[in-house]
N, C-alpha and C positions, 0 to 999 in steps of 0.2 A: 504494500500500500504506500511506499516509501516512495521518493523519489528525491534528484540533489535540494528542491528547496525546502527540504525540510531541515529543520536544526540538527547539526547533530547528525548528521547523514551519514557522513565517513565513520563516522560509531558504533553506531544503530540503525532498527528499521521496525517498523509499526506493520504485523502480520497478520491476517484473520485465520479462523478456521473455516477449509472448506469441507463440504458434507455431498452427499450423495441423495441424504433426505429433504425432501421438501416440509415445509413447515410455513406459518403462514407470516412470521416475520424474516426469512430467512430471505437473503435478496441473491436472485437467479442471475447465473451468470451465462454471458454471451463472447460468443467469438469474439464480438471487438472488443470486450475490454481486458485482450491481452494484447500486447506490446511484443512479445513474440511468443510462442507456442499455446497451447490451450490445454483443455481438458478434452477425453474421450469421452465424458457420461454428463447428462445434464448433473450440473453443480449449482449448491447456492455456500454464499458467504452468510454466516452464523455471525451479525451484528454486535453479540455481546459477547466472543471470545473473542476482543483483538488485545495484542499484547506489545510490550517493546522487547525487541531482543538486543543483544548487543553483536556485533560480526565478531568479536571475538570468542564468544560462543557456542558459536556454531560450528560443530564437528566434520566438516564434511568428508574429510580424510576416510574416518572412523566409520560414515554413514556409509559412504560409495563402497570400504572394503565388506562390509556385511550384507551390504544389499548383492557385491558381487559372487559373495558367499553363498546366498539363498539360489541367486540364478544358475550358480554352476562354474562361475569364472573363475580363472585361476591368476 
């Protein structure tokens, strides 16, 4: 949800949760409001889980080697 004008940018970043379930506050998401790639299944953004992360944080090392795990990769 972030982008550079937001404070703090190079930092952090303001995330929601997406869901798969439709609900009647939950706000549906469309093609164009991705900037590049998308989702394969209709998604809505869950309004009241958004959070700040920090990029220091976030593992991605750690993520990609266990998600590589599950698929098979070596």
């Amino acid at each position: 949800m972030s982008d550079d004008t937001h404070p703090f940018s190079e930092e952090e970043a303001l995330y929601a949760a997406v869901t798969t379930t439709r609900r009647s506050v939950a706000i549906p998401l469309a093609d164009d409001d991705f900037t590049t790639g998308g989702l394969d299944h209709e998604s809505y953004v869950n309004p009241w889980t958004v959070t700040s992360v920090r990029h220091a944080d976030i593992r991605t090392e750690a993520v990609a080697r266990e998600a590589a795990g599950y698929l098979g990769v070596q």
